[in-house]
C-alpha positions in Angstrom: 28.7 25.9 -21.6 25.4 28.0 -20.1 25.9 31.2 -18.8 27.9 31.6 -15.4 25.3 32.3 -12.6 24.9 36.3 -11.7 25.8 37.4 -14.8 24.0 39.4 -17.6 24.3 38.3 -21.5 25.4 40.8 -23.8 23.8 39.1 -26.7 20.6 40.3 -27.3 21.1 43.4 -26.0 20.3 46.7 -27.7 22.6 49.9 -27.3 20.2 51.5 -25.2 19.8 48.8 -23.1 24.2 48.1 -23.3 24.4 52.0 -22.3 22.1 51.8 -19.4 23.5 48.6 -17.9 27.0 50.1 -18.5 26.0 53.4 -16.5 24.4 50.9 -13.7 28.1 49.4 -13.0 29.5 52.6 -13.5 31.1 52.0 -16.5 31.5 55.2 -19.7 28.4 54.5 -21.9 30.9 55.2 -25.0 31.6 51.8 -24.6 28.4 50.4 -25.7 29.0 50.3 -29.3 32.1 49.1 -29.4 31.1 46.1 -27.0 28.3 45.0 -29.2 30.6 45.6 -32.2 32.9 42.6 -31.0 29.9 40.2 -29.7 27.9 40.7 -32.9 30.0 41.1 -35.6 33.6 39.4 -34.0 31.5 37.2 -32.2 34.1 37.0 -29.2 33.7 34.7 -26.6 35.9 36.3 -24.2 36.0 39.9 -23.6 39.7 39.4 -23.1 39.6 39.3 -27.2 38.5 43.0 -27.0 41.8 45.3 -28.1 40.2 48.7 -28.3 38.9 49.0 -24.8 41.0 49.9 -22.1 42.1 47.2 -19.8 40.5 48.0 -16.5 37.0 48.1 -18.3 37.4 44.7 -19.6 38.4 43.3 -16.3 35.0 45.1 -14.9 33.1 43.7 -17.9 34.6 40.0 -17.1 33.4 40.0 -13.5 29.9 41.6 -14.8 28.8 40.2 -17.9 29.2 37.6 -20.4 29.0 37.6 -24.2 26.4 35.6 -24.5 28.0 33.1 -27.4 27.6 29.5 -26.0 28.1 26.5 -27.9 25.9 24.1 -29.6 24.7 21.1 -26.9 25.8 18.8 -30.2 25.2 18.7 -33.9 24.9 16.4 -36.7 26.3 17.1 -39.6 24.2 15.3 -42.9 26.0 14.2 -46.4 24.7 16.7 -48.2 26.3 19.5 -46.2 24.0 20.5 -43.7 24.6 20.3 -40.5 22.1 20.0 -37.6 22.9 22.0 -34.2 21.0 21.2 -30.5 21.1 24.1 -28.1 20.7 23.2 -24.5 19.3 26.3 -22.0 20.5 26.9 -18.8 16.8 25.5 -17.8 16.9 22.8 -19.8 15.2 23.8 -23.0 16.3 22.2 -26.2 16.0 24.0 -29.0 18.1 23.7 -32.9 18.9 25.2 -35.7 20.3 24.2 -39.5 22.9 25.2 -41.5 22.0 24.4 -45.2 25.0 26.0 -47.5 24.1 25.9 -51.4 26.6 27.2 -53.4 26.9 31.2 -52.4 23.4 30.9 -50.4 24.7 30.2 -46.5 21.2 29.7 -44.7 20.5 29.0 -41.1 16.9 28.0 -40.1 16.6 29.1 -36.4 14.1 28.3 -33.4 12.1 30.5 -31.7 10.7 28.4 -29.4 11.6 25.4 -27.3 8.3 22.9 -28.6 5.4 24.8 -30.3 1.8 24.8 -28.4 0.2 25.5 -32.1 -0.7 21.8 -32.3 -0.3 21.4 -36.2 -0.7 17.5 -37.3 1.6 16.4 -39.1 4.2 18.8 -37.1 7.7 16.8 -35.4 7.9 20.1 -33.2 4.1 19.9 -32.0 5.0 16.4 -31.1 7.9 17.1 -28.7 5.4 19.3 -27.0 5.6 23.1 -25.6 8.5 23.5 -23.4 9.0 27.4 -23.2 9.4 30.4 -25.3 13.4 31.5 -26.5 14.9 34.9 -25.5 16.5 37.3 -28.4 19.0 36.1 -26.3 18.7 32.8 -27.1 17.9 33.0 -31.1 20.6 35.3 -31.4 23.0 33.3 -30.1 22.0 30.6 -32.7 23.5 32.8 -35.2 26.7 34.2 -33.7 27.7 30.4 -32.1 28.1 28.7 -35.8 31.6 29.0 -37.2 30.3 30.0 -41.0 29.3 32.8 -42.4 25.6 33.4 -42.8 24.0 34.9 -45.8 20.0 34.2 -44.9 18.2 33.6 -42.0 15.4 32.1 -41.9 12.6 31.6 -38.8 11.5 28.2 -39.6 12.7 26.0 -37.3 11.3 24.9 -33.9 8.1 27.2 -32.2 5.6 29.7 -33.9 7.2 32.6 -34.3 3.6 34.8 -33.9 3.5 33.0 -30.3 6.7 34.7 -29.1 6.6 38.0 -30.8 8.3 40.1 -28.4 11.2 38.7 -28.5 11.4 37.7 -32.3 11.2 41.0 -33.3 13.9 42.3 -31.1 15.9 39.1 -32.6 15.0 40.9 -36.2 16.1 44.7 -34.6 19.9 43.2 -33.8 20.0 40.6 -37.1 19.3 43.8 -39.0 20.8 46.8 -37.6 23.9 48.3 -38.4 24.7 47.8 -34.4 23.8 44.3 -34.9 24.7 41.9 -37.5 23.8 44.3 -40.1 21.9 41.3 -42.4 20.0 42.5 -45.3 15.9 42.7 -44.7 15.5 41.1 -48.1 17.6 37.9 -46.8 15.2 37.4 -42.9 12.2 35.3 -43.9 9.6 34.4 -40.9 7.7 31.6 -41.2 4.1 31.6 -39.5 0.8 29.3 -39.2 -1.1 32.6 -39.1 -1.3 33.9 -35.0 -3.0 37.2 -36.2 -2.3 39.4 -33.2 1.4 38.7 -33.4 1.8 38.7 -37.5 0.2 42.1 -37.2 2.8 43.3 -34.5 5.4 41.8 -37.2 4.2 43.5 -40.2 4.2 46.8 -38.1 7.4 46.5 -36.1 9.9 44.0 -39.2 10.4 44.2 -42.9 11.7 40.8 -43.1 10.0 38.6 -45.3 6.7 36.4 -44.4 6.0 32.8 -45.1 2.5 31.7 -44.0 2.1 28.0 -43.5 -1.0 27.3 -45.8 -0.6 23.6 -46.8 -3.9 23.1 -48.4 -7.2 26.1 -49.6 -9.5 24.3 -48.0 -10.6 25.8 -44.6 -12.1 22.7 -43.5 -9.2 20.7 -44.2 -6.6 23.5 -42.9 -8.4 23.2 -39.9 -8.6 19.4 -39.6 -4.4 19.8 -39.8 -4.0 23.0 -38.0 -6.2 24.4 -35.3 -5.2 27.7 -35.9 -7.6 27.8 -38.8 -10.4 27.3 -36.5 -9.4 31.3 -34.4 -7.5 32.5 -37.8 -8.5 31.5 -40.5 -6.2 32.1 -43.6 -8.4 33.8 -46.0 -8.3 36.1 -43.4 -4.6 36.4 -43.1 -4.4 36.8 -46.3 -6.2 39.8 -46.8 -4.2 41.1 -44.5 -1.0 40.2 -46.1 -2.4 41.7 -49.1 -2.9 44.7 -47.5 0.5 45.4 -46.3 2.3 44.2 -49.5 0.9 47.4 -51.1 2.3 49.4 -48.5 6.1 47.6 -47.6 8.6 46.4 -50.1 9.2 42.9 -48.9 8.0 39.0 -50.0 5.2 37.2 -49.0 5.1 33.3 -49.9 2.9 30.9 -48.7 4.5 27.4 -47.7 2.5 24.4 -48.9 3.5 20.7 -48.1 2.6 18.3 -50.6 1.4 14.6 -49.2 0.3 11.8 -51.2 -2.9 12.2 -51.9 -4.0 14.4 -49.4 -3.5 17.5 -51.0 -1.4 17.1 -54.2 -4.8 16.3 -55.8 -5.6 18.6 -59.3 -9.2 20.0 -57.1 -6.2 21.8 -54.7 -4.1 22.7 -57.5 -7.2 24.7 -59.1 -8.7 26.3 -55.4 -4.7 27.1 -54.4 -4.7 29.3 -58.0 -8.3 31.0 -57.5 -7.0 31.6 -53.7 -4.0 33.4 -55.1 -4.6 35.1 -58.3 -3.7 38.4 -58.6 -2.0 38.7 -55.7 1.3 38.4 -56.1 2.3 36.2 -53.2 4.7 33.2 -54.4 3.7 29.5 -53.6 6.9 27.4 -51.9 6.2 23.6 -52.5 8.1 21.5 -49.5 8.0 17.5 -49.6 6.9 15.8 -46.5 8.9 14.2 -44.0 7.4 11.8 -42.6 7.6 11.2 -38.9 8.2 7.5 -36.4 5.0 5.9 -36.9 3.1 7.5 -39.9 1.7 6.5 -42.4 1.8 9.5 -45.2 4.1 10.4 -47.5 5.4 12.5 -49.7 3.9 13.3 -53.2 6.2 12.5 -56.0 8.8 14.9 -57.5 6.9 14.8 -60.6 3.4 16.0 -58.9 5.0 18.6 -57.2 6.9 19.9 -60.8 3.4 19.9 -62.2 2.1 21.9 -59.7 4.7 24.3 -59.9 4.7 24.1 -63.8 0.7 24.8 -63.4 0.9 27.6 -61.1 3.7 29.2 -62.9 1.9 29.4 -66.4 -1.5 30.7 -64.4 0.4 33.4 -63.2 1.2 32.5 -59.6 5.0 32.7 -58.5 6.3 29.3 -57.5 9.5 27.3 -56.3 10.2 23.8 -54.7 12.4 23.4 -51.7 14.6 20.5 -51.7 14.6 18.0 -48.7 18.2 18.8 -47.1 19.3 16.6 -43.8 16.9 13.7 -44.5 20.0 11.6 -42.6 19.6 13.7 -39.6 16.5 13.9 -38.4 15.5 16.4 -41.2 12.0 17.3 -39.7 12.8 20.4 -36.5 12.0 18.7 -33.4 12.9 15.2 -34.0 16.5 15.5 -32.7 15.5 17.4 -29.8 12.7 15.1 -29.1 15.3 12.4 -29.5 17.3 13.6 -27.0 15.3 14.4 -24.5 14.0 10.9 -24.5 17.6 9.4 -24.1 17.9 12.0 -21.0 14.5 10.9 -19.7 15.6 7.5 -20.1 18.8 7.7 -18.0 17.0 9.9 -15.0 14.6 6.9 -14.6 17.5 4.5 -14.2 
């Protein structure tokens, strides 16, 4: 279901902007917190849910507006738990998101972006190529469609979160505010390959938690896998990062995805410590998934507890994050790309 033609989307509005539109259609303003009230935190689809409005409002806001909470195109749902959601735009954009419960932790990995125009290698997102930038709108609606209760968000899924910044950090404003979803800070990470316009504009305007995609301490080699290294380079971001982290309370990790041989090697280990020393930014080792076609792989469980055993005891923070949805199409992108082949597919016929 997209959104009826004419009509405005109440999610991802703020209540400035709900007050305004409401004065527009001349509508009492008062209502403007309430409204967002039952989208964000009810997450009604119909207005006709609303009980606290008068009648005769509601009937305006029907012929006006619409919530804004549209369901998944499909999902997948994997065996150990996690399930795998496809959102289809009005224009056509695919885009998904992934529930991962673990005990108490509820998490939802969330798209930015339809494709991602960063170009990264080994990437199943950069493969499906760019196909447009998502609204708050749009990653809002990723969170307020799923029928379980959330606990922490992360920006990790499809598109570069530093290429869309606008809108991401209005996504933060409603997944934060009390008007909003009213999620903890501490419990938003955004993950970035290091666009250094935008991750300033996040550090200045968020105080979610940052993730930069780092994957090896090599700037040659970075940029061999990720041309962003080439404009940005991550020493650079770094410094930055550093920077800040005196000045906010909030985490900074760097991602780094181990492949066989390519950068599981004990010269990496040793640079990845002399890189991060004293700095207090935690290291998350990720496995590989390996995409149609390719031939790398993942390094071994037991490389990847030795490098966290060896960074831990040199002083460096460190975790590893289990591979969850491998029977889905685990990698972001690779169900979206999936589909839109199979639609490609029938158009020719």
């Amino acid at each position: 279901m997209n959104l009826q033609p004419g009509k405005i989307s109440i999610t991802g509005l703020s209540p400035e902007q709900m007050e305004t539109l409401l004065a527009e259609n001349q509508i009492d303003k008062k209502h403007a917190s309430r409204l967002l009230y039952w989208v964000y935190r009810r997450k009604i689809t119909s207005f006709g849910e609303i009980d606290d409005i008068p009648k005769k409002v509601i009937e305006k806001l029907s012929e006006l507006f619409e919530t804004g909470i549209t369901p998944p195109y499909s999902s997948m749902e994997s065996a150990d738990g996690s399930v795998k959601y496809l959102f289809r735009s009005a224009e056509g954009k695919y885009y998904e998101s992934v529930y991962i419960p673990d005990g108490k932790r509820k998490t939802l990995c969330v798209s930015v972006q339809s494709g991602c125009r960063m170009g990264c290698h080994f990437c199943a997102t950069g493969r499906y190529g760019w196909h447009g930038n998502l609204t708050a709108y749009e990653i809002i609606s990723q969170v307020t469609r799923l029928p379980f209760e959330i606990t922490h968000i992360v920006f990790m899924g499809m598109g570069e979160p530093c290429d869309n910044t606008d809108e991401v950090i209005k996504a933060c404003n409603i997944l934060v505010a009390e008007w909003g979803l009213a999620k903890g800070r501490s419990n938003i990470t955004i993950s970035t390959v290091g666009v250094m316009p935008g991750l300033s504009k996040l550090l200045a305007h968020t105080e979610c938690n940052i993730t930069l995609s780092l994957h090896t301490p090599y700037p040659e080699e970075r940029a061999a896998i990720m041309p962003v290294e080439k404009r940005w380079p991550a020493h650079a971001l770094l410094e930055m990062i550093k920077t800040q982290k005196q000045q906010r309370k909030r985490r900074f990790t760097v991602a780094y995805v181990m492949i066989d041989g390519v950068n599981d090697t004990d010269r990496h280990l040793e640079a990845l410590k002399e890189l991060l020393a004293g700095t207090g930014i935690r290291v998350n080792l990720l496995p590989y998934h390996s995409l149609p076609g390719d031939t790398l792989k993942s390094a071994s469980e037991e490389r990847m507890m030795f490098f966290k055993h060896f960074l831990v005891t040199s002083g460096t923070g460190a975790s590893i994050r289990r591979s969850r949805g491998n029977d889905v199409y685990a990698a972001c992108g690779m169900l979206a790309a999936s589909v839109a082949e199979e639609e490609s597919k029938k158009n020719i016929k």
